[in-house]
PyMOL Python script that loads the backbone (N, CA, C, O; Angstrom):
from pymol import cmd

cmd.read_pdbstr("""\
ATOM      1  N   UNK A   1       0.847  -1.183   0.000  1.00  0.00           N
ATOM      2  CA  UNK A   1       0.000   0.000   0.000  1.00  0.00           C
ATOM      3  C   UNK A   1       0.890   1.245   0.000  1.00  0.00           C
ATOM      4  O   UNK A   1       1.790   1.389   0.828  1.00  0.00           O
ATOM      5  N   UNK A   2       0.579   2.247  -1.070  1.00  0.00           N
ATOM      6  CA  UNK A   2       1.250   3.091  -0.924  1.00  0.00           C
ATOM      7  C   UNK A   2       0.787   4.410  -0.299  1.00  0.00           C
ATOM      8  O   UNK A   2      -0.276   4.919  -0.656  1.00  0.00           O
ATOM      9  N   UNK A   3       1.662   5.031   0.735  1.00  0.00           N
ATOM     10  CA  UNK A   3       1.257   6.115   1.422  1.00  0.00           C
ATOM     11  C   UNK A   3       0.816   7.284   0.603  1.00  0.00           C
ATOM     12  O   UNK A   3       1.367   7.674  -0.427  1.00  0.00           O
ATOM     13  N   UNK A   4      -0.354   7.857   1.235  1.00  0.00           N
ATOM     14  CA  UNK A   4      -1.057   9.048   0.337  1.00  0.00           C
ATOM     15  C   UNK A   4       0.014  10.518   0.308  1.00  0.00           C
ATOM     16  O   UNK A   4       0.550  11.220   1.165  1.00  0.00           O
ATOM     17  N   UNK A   5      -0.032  10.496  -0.831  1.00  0.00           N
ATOM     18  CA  UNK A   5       0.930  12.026  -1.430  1.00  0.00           C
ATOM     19  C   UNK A   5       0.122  13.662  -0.293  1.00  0.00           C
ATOM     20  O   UNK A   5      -0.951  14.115   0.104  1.00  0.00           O
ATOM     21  N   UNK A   6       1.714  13.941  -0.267  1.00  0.00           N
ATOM     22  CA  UNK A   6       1.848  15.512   0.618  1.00  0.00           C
ATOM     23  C   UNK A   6       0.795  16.005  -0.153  1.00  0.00           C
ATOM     24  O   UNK A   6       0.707  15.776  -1.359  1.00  0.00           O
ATOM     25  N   UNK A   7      -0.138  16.777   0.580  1.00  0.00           N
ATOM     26  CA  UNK A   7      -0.586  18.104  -0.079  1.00  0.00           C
ATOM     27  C   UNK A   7       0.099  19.084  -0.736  1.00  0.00           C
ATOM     28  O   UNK A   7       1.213  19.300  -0.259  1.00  0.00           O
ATOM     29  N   UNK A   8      -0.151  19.618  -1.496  1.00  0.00           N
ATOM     30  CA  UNK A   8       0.609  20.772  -2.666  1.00  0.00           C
ATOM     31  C   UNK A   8       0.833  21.836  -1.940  1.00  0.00           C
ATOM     32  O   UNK A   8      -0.137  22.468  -1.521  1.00  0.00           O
ATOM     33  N   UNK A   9       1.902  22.174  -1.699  1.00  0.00           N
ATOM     34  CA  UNK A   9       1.513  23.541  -0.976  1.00  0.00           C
ATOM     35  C   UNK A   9       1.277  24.666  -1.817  1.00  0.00           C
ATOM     36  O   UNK A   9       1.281  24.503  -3.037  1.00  0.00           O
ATOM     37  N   UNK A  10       0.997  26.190  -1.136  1.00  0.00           N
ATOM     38  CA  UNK A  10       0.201  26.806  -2.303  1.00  0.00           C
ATOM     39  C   UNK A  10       1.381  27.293  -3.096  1.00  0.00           C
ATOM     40  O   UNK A  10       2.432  27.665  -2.575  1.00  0.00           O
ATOM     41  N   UNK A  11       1.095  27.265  -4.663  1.00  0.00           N
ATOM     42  CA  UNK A  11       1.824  27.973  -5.276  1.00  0.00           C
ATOM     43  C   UNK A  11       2.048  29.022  -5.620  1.00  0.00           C
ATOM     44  O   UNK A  11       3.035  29.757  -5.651  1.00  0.00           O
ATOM     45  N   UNK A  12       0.657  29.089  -5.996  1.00  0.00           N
ATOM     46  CA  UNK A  12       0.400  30.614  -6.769  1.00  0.00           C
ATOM     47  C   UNK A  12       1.289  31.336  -6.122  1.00  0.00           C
ATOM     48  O   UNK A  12       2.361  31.188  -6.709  1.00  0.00           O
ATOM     49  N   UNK A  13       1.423  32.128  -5.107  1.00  0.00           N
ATOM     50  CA  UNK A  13       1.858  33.674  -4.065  1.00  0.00           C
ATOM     51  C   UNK A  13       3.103  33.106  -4.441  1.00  0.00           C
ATOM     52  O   UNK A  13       3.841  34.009  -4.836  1.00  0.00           O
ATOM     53  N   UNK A  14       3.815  31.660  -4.502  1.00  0.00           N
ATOM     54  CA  UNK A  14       5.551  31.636  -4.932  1.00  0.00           C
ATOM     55  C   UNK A  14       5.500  32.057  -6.670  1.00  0.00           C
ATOM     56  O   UNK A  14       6.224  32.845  -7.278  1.00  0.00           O
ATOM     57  N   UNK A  15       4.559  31.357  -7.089  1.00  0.00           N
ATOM     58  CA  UNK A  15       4.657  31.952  -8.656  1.00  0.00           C
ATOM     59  C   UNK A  15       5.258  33.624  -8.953  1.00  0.00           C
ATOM     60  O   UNK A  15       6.107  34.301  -9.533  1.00  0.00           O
ATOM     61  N   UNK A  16       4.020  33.643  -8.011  1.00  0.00           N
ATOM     62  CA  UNK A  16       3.632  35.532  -8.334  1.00  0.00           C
ATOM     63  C   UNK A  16       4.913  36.112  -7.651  1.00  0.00           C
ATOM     64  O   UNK A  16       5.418  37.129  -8.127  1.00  0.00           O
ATOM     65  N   UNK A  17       5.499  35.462  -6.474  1.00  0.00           N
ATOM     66  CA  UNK A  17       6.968  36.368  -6.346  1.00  0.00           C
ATOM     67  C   UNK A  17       7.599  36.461  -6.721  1.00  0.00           C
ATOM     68  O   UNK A  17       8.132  37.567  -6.631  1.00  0.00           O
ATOM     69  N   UNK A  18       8.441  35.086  -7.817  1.00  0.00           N
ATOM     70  CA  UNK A  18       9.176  34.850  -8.812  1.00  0.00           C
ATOM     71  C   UNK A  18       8.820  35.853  -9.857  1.00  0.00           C
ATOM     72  O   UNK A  18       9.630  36.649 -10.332  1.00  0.00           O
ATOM     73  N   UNK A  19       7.526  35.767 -10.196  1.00  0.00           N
ATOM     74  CA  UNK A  19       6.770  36.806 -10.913  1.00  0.00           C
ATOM     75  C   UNK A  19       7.301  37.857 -11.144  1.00  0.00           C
ATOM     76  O   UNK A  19       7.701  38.094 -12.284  1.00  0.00           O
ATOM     77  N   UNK A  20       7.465  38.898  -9.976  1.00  0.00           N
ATOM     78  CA  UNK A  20       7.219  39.929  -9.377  1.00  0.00           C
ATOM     79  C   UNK A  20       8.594  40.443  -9.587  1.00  0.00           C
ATOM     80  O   UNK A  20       8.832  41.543 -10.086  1.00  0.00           O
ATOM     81  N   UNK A  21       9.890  39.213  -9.000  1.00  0.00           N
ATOM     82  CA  UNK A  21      10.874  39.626  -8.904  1.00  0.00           C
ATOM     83  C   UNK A  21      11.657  39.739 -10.242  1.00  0.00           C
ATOM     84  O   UNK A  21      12.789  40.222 -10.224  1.00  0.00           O
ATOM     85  N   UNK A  22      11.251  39.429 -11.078  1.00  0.00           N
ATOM     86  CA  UNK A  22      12.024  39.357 -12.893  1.00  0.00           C
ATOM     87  C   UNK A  22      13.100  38.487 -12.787  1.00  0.00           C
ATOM     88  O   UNK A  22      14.180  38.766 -13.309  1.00  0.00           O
ATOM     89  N   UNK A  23      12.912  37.432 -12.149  1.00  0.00           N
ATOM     90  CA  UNK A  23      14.218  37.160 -11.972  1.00  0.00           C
ATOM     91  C   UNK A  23      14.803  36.162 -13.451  1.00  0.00           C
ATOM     92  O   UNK A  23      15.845  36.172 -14.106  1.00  0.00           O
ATOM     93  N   UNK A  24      13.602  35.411 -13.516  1.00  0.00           N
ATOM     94  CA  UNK A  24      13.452  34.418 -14.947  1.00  0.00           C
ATOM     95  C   UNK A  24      12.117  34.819 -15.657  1.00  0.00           C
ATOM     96  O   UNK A  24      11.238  35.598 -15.288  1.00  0.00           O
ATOM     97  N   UNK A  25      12.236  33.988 -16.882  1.00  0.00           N
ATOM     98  CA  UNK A  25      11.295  33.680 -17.912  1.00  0.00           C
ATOM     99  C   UNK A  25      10.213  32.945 -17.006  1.00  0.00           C
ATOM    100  O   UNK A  25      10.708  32.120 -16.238  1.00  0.00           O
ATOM    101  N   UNK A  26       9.092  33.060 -16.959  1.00  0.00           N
ATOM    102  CA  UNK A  26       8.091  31.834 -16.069  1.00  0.00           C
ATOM    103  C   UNK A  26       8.247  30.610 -16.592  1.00  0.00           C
ATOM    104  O   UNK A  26       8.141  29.584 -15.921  1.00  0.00           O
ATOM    105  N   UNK A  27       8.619  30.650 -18.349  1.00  0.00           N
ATOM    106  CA  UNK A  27       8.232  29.529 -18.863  1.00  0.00           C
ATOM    107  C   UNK A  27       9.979  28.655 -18.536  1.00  0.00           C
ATOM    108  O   UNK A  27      10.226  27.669 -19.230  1.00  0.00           O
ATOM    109  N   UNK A  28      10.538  28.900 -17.981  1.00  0.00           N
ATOM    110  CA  UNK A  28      12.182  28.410 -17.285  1.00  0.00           C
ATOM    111  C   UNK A  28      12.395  27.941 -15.871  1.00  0.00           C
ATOM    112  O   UNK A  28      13.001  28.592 -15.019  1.00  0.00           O
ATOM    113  N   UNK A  29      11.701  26.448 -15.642  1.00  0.00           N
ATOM    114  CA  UNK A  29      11.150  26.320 -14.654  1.00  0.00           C
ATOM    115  C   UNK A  29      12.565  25.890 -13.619  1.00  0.00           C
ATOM    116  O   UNK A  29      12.455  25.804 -12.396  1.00  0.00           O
ATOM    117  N   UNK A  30      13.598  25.699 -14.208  1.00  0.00           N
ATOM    118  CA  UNK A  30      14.836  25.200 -13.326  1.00  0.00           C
ATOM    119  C   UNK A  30      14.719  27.510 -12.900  1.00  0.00           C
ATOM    120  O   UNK A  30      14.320  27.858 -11.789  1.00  0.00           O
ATOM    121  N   UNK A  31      14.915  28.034 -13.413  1.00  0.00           N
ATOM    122  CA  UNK A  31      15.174  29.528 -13.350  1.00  0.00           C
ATOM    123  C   UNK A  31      13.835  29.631 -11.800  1.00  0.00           C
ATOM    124  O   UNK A  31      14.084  30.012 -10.657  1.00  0.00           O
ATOM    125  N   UNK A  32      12.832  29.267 -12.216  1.00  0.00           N
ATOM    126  CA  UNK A  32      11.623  29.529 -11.344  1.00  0.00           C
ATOM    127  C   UNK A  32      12.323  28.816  -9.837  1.00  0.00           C
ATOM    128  O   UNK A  32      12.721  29.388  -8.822  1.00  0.00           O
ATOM    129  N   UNK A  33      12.281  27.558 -10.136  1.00  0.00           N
ATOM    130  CA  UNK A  33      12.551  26.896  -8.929  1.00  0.00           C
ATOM    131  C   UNK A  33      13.262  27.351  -7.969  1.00  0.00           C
ATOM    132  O   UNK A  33      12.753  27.405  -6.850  1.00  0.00           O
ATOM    133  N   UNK A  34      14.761  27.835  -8.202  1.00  0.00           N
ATOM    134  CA  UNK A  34      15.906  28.147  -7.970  1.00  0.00           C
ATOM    135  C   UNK A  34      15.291  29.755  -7.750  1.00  0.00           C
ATOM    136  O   UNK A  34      15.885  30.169  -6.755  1.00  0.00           O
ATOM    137  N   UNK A  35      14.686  30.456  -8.075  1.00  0.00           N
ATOM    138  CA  UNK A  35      13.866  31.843  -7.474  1.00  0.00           C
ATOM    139  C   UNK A  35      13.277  31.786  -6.394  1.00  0.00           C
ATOM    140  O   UNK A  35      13.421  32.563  -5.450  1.00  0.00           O
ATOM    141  N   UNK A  36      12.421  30.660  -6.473  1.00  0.00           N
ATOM    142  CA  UNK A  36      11.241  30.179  -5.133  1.00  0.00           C
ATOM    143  C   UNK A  36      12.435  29.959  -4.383  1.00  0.00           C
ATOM    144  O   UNK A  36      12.500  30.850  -3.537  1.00  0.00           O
ATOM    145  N   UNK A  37      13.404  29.191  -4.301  1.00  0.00           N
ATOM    146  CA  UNK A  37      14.612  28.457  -3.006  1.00  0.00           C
ATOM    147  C   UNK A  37      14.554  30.365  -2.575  1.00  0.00           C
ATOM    148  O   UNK A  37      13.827  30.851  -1.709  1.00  0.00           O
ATOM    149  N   UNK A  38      15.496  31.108  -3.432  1.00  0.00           N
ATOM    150  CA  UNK A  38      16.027  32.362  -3.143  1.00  0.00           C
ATOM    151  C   UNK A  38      14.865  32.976  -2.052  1.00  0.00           C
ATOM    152  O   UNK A  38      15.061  33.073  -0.841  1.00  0.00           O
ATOM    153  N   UNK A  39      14.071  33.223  -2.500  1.00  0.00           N
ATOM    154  CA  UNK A  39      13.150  34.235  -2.313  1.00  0.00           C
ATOM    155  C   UNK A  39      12.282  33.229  -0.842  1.00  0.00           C
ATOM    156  O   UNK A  39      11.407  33.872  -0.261  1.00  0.00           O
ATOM    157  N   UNK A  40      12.522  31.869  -0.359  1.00  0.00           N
ATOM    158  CA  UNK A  40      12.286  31.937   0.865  1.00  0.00           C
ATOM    159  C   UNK A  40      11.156  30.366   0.524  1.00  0.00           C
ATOM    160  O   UNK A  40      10.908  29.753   1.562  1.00  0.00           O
ATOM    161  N   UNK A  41      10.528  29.758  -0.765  1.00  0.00           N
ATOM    162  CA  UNK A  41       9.535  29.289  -0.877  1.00  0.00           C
ATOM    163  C   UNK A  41      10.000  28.247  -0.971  1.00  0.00           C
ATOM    164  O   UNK A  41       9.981  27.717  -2.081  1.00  0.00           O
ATOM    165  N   UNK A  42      10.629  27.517   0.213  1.00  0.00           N
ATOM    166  CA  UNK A  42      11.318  25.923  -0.078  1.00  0.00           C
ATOM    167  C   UNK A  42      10.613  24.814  -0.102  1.00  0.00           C
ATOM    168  O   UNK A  42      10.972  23.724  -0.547  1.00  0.00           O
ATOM    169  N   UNK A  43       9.625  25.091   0.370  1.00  0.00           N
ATOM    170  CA  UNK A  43       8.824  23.673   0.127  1.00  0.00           C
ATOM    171  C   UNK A  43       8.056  23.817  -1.193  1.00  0.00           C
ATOM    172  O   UNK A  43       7.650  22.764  -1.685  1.00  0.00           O
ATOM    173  N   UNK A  44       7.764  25.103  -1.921  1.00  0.00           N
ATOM    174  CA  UNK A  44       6.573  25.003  -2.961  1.00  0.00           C
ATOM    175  C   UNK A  44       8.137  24.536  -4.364  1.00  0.00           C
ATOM    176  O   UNK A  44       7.984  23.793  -5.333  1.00  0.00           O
ATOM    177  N   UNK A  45       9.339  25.197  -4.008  1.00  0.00           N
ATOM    178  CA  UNK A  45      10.679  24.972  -4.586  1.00  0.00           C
ATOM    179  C   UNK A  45      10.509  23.551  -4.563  1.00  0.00           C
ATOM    180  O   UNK A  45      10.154  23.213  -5.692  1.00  0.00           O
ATOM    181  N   UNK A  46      10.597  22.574  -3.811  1.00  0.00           N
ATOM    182  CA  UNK A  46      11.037  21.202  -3.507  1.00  0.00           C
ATOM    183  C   UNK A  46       9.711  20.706  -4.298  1.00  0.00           C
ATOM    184  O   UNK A  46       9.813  20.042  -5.329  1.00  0.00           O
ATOM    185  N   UNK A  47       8.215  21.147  -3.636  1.00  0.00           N
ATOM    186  CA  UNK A  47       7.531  20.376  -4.692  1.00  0.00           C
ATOM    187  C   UNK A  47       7.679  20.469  -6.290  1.00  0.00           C
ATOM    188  O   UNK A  47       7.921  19.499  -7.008  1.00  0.00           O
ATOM    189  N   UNK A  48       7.496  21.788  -6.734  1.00  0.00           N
ATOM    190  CA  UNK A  48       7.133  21.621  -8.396  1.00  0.00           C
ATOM    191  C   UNK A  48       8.619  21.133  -8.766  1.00  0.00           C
ATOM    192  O   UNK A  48       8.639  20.785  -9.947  1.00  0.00           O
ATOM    193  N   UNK A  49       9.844  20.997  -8.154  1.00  0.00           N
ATOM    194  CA  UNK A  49      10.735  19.755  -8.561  1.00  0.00           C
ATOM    195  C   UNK A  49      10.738  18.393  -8.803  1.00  0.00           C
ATOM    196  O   UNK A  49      11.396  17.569  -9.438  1.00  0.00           O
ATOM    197  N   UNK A  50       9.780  18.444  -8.083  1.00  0.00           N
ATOM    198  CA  UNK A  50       9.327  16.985  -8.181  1.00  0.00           C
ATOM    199  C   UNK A  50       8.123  16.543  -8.398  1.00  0.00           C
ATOM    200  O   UNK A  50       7.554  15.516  -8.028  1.00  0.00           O
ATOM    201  N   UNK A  51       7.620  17.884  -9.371  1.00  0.00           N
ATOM    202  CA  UNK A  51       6.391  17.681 -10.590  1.00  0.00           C
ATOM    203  C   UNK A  51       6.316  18.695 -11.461  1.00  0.00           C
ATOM    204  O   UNK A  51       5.480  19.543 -11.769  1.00  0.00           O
ATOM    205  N   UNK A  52       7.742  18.299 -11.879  1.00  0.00           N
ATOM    206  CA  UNK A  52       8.112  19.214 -13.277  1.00  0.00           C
ATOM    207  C   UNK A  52       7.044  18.885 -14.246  1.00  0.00           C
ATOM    208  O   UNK A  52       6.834  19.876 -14.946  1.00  0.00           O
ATOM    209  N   UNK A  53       6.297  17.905 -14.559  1.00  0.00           N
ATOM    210  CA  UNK A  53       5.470  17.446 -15.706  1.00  0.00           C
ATOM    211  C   UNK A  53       4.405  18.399 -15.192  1.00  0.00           C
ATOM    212  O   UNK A  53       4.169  18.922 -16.281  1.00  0.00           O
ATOM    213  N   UNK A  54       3.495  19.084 -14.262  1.00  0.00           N
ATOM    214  CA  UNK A  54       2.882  20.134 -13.791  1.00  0.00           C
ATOM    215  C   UNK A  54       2.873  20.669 -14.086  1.00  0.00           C
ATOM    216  O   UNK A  54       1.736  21.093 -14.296  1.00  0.00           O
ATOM    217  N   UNK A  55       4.037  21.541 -14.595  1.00  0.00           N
ATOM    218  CA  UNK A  55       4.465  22.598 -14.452  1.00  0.00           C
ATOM    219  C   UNK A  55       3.310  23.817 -15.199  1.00  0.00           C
ATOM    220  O   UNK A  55       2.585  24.722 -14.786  1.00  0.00           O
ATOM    221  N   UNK A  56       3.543  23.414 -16.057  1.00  0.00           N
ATOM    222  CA  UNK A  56       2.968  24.521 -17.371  1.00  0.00           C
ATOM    223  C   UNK A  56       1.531  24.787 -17.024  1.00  0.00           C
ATOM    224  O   UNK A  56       0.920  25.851 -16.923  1.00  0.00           O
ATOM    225  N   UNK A  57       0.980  22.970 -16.799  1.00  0.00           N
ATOM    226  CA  UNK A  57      -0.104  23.417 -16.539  1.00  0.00           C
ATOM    227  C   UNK A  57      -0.909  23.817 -15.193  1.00  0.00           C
ATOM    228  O   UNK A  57      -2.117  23.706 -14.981  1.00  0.00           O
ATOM    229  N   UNK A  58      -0.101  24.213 -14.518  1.00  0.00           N
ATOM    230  CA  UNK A  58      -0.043  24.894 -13.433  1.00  0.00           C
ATOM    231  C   UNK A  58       0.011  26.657 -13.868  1.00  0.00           C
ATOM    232  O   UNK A  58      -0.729  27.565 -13.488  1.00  0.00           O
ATOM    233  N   UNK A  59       1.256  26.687 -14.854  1.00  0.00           N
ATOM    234  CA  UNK A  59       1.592  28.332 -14.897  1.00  0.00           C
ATOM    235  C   UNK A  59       0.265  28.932 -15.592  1.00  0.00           C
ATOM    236  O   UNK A  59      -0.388  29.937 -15.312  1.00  0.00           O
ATOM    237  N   UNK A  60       0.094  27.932 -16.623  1.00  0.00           N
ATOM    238  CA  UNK A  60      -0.681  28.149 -17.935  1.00  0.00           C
ATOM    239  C   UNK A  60      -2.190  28.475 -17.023  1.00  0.00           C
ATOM    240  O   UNK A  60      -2.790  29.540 -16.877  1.00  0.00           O
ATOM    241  N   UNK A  61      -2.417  27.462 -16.639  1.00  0.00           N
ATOM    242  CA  UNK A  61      -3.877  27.069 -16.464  1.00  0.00           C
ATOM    243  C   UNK A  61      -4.533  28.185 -15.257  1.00  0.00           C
ATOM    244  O   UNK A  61      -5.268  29.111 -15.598  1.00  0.00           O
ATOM    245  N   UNK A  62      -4.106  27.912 -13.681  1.00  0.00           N
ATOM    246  CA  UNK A  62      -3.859  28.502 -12.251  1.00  0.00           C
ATOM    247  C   UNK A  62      -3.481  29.196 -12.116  1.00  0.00           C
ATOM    248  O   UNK A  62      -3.907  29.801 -11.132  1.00  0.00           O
ATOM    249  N   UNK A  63      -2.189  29.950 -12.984  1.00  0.00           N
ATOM    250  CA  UNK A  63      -1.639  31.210 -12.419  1.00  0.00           C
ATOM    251  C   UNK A  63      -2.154  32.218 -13.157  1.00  0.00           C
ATOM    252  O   UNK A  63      -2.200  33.398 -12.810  1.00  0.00           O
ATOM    253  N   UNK A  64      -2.658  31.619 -14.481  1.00  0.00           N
ATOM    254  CA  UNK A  64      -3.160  32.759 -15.789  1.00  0.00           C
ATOM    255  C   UNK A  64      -4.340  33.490 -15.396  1.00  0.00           C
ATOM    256  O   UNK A  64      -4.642  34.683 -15.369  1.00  0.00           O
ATOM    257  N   UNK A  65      -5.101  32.055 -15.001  1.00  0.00           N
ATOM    258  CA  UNK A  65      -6.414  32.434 -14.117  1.00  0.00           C
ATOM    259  C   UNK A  65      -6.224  33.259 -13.183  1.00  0.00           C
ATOM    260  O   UNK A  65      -6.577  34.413 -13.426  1.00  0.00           O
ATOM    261  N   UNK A  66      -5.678  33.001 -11.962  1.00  0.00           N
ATOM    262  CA  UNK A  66      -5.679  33.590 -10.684  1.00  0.00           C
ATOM    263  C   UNK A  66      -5.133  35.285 -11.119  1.00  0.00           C
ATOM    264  O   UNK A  66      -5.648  36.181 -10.451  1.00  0.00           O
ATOM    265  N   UNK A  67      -4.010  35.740 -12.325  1.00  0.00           N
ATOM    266  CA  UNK A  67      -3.690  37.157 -12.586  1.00  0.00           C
ATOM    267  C   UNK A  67      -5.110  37.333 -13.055  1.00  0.00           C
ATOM    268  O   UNK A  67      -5.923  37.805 -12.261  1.00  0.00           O
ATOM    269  N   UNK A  68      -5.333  37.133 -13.781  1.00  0.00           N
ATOM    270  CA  UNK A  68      -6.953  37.903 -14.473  1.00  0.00           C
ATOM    271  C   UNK A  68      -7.637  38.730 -13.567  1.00  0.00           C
ATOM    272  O   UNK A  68      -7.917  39.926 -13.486  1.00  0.00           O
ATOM    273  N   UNK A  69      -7.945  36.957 -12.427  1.00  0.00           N
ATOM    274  CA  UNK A  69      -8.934  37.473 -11.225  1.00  0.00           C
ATOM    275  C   UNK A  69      -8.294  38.416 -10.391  1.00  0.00           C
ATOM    276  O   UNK A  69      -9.111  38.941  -9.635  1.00  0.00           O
ATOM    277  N   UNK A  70      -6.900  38.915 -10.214  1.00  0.00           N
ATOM    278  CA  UNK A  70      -6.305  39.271  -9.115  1.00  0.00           C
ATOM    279  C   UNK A  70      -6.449  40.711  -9.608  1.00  0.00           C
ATOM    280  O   UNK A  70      -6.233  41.083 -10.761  1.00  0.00           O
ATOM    281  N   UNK A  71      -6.995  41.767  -8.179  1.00  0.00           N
ATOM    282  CA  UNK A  71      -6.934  43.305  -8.851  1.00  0.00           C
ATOM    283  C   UNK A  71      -5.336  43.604  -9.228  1.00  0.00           C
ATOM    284  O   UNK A  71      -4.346  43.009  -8.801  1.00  0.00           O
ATOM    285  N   UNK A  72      -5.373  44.217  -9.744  1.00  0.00           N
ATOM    286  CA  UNK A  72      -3.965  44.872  -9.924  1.00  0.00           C
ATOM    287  C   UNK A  72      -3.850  46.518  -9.990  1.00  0.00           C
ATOM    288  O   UNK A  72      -4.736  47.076 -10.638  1.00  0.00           O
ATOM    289  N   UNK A  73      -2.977  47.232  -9.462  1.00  0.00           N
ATOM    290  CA  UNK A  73      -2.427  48.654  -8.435  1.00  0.00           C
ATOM    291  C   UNK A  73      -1.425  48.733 -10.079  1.00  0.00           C
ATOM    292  O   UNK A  73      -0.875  49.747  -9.649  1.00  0.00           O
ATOM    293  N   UNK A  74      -0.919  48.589 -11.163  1.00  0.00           N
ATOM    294  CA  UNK A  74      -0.531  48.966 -12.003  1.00  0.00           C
ATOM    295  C   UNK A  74      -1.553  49.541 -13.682  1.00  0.00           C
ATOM    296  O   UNK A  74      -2.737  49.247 -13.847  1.00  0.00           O
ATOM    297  N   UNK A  75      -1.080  50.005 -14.258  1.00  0.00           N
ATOM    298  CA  UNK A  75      -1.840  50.539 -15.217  1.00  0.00           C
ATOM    299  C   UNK A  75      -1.487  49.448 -16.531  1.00  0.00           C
ATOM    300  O   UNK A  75      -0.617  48.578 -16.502  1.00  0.00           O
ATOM    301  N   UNK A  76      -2.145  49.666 -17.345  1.00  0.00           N
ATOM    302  CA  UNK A  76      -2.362  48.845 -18.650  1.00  0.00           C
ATOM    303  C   UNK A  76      -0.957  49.086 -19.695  1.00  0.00           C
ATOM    304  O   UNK A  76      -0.648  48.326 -20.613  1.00  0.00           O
ATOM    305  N   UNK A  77      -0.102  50.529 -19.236  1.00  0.00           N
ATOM    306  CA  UNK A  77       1.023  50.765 -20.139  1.00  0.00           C
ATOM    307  C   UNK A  77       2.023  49.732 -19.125  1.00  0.00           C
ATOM    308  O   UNK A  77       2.642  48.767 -19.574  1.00  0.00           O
ATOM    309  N   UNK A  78       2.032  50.126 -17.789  1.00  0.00           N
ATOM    310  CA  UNK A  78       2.989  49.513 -17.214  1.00  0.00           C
ATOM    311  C   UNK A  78       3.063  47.723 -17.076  1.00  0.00           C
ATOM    312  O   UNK A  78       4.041  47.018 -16.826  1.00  0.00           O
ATOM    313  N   UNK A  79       1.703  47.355 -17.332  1.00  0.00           N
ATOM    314  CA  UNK A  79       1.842  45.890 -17.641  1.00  0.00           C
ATOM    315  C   UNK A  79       2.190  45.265 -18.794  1.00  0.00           C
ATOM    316  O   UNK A  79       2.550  44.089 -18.731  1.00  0.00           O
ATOM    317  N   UNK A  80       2.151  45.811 -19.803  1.00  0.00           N
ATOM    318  CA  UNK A  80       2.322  45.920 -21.339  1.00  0.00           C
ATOM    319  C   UNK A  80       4.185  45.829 -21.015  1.00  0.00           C
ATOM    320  O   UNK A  80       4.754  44.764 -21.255  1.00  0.00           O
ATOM    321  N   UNK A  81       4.812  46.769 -20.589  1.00  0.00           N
ATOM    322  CA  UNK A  81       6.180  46.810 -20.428  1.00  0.00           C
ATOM    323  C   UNK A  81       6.830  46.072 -19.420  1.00  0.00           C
ATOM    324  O   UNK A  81       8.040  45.846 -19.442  1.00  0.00           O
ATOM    325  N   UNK A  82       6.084  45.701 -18.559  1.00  0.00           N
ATOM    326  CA  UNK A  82       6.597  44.515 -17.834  1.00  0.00           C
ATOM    327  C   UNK A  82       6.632  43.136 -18.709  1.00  0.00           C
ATOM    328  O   UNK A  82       7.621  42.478 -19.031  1.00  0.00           O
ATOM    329  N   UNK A  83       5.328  42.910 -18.978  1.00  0.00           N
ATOM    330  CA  UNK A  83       5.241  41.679 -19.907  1.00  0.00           C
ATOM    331  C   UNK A  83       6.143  41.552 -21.099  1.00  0.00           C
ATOM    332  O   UNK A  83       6.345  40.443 -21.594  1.00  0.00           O
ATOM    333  N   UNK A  84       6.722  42.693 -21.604  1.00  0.00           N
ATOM    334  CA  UNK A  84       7.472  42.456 -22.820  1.00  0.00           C
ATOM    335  C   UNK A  84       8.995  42.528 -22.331  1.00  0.00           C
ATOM    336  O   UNK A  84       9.991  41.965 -22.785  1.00  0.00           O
ATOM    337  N   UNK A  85       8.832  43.480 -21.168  1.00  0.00           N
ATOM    338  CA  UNK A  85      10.576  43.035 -20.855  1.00  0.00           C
ATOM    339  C   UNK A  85      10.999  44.595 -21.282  1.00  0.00           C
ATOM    340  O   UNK A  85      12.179  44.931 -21.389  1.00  0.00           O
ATOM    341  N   UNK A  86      10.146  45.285 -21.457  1.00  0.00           N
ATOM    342  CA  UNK A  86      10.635  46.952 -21.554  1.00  0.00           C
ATOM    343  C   UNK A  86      10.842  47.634 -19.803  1.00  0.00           C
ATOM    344  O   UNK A  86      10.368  47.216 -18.747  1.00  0.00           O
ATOM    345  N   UNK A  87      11.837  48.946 -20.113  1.00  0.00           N
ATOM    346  CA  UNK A  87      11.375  49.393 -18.835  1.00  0.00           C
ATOM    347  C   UNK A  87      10.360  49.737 -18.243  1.00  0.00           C
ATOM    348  O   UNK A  87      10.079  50.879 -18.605  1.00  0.00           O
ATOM    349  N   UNK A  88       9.374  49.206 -17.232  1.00  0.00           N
ATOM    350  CA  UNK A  88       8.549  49.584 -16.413  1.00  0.00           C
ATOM    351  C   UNK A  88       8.248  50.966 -16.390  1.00  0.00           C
ATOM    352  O   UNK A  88       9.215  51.592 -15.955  1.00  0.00           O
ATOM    353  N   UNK A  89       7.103  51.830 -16.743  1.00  0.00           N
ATOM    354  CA  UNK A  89       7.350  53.143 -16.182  1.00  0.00           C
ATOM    355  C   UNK A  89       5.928  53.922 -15.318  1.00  0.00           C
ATOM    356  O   UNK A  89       4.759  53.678 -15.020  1.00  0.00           O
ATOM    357  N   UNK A  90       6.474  54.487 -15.248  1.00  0.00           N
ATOM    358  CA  UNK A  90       5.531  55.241 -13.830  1.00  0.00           C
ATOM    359  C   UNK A  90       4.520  56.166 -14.620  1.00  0.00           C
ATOM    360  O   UNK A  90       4.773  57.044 -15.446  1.00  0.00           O
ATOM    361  N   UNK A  91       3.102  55.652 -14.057  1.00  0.00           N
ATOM    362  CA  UNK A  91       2.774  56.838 -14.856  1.00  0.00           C
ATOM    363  C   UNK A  91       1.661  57.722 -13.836  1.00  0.00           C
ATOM    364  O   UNK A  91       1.185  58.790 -14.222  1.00  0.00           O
TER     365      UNK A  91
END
""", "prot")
cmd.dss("prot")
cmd.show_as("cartoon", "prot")
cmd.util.cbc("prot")
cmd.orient("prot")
């Protein structure tokens, strides 16, 4: 009999810090992982290591969703330039 699997811990809020911090591409999940360790998220780090096959559809599916739903305190130019990798600017 095999023992029932850990609960997931939450991801999303490690996503979104990795996110947040520019540190990688989202879609660069050794880059992500190794962000989550940095930034303090060792267990959500240790899990999606050891459900790399997840991955995407985790980023894709859960995190795409959860930004939509999530208000956001930035404007439509400054997300536009975040998302492309321009400088951020204040407006």
């Amino acid at each position: 009999m095999q023992a029932p699997l850990p609960p997931r811990p939450p991801l999303i809020p490690a996503l979104d810090a990795v996110k947040l911090s520019r540190r990688c591409n989202m879609f660069d999940s050794t880059c992500v992982i190794l962000a989550m360790r940095d930034l303090g998220y060792t267990l959500q780090a240790d899990w999606l290591n050891s459900h790399l096959d997840n991955y995407l559809d985790i980023l894709i599916d859960e995190y795409h969703q959860w930004m939509e739903q999530s208000p956001s305190n930035e404007s439509l130019t400054q997300r536009v330039a975040r998302e492309t990798g321009l400088e951020v600017v204040e407006d």
